[in-house]
C-alpha positions, 0 to 999 in steps of 0.5 A: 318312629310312633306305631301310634295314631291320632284322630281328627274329625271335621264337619265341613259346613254347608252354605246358605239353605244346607248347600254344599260346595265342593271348593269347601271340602277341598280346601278342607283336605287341602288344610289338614294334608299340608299338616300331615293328615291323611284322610281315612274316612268321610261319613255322610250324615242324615239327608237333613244335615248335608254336612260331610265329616271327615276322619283324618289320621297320623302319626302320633 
């Protein structure tokens, strides 16, 4: 067993004019949990730029 952690981080895109749908995002977190990525962190960025990122980690 690896005491050891990768790291993914994801942007997930807004739609047309900067909107945003959360169907997006949970198909995102559905993606990377079936590959074995554990969601760690979401970092919301400027008003401006509505994009959530998200921070995935696991086992390396």
């Amino acid at each position: 067993m690896s005491n050891r952690w990768n790291y993914q981080v994801v942007e997930v895109k807004t739609g047309w004019m900067g909107g945003f749908k959360a169907e997006a995002l949970q198909e995102e977190l559905n993606k990377h949990g079936k590959l074995g990525w554990e969601l760690v962190n979401i970092i919301h960025t400027m008003p401006s730029v509505p994009s959530p990122i998200l921070v995935f980690k696991r086992e390396g």
